[in-house]
N, C-alpha and C positions, 0 to 999 in steps of 0.2 A: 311792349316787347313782342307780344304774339302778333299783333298786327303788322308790324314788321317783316317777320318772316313767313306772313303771307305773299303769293306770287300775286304778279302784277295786276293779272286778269281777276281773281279773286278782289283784290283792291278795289279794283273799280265796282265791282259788283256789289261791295258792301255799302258804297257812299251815300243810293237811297236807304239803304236801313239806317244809317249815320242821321241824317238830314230827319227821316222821317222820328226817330226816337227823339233827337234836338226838339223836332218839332213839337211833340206830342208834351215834352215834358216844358219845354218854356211855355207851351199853351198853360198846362196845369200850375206850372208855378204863378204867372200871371194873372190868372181870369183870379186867382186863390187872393193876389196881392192886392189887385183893382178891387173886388169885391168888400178886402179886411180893411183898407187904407182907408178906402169911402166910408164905410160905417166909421172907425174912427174919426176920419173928421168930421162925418156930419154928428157922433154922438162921441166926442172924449170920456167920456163916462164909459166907455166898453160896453151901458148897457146892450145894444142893441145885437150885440154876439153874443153877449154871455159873459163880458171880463167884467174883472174891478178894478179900482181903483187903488187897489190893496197890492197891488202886483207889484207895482211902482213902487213901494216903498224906499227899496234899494236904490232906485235911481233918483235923477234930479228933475223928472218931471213929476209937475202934478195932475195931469189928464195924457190922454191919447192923442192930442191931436199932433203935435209935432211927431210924434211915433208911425203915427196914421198918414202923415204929410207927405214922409220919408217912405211910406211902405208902398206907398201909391207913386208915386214920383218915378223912386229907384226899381223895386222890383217889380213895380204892375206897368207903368208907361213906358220904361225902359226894357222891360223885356218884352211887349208887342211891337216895339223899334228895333230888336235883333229878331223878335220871328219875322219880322217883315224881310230884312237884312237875309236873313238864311230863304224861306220861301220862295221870293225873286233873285237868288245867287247874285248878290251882290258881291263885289271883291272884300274880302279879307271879314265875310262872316262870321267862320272859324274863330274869328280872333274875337268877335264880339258873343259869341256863346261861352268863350273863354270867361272874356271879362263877366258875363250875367251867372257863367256861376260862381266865380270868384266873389260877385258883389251876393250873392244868395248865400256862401259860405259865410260871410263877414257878417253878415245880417244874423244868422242862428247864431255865429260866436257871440258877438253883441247883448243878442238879446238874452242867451245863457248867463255871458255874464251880470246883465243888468235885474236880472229876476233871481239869480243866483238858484235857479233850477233848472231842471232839463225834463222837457214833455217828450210824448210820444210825435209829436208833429215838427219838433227840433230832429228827431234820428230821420224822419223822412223828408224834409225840405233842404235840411242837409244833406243827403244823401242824392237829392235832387242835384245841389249844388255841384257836390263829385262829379256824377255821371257828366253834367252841363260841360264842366273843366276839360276831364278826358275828352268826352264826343268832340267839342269844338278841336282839341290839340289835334285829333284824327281828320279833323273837316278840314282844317288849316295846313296841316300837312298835305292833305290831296290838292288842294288848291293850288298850295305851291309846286305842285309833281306838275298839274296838269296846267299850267302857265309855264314849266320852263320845257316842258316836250315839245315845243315848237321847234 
């Protein structure tokens, strides 16, 4: 809403600190996701972070690697695929920082519910997730301003 009734010029001014915060934060989500997915699958056992195998209990697997497969897949290779998307202004990036945080949001609800607890690294990659949702709505919104001002 505040963005909104900012003026036009103000608008435009804001879209590198848009682009640069998108950027900075799917950098950190991803290098976070490539890095945790990898150890998972190359070590299902969590030892090589520090997890157990104890975590799982609640859910229906019994190692990391499908967890690890998933975390590396969706939020580490899929989100250097929308920073690429956002860094070279490709069309309807916005819309793909939308979807990486939406898929970063589902991922903490997921794993909340599957460990049936909540870390400190759920309120901040969550919260990653939020910011990712808004910034991209703000990116996708200027995009579409500045495709139809012709």
């Amino acid at each position: 809403m505040f963005y909104l009734l900012l003026s036009q010029n103000t608008r435009l001014r804001m879209k590198p600190f848009l682009k640069i915060t998108s950027a900075v934060l799917l950098l950190f989500n991803g290098i976070g996701a490539f890095y945790g997915g990898l150890h998972l699958i190359l070590h299902p056992d969590g030892s090589s972070i520090g997890l157990s195998t104890d975590w799982l209990k609640h859910s229906s697997f019994d190692s990391f690697f499908i967890p690890g497969l998933v975390l590396f897949l969706v939020n580490g290779l899929f989100d250097f695929f929308v920073l690429w998307q956002l860094v070279f202004n490709k069309s309807n990036s916005g819309v793909y920082v939308v979807a990486q945080g939406t898929v970063l949001c589902g991922w903490i609800l997921i794993q909340i519910l599957l460990l049936q607890s909540v870390y400190f690294l759920h309120y901040l990659l969550g919260g990653v997730g939020l910011a990712l949702v808004f910034l991209g709505y703000f990116l996708g919104r200027k995009q579409k301003s500045s495709a139809t001002s012709y």
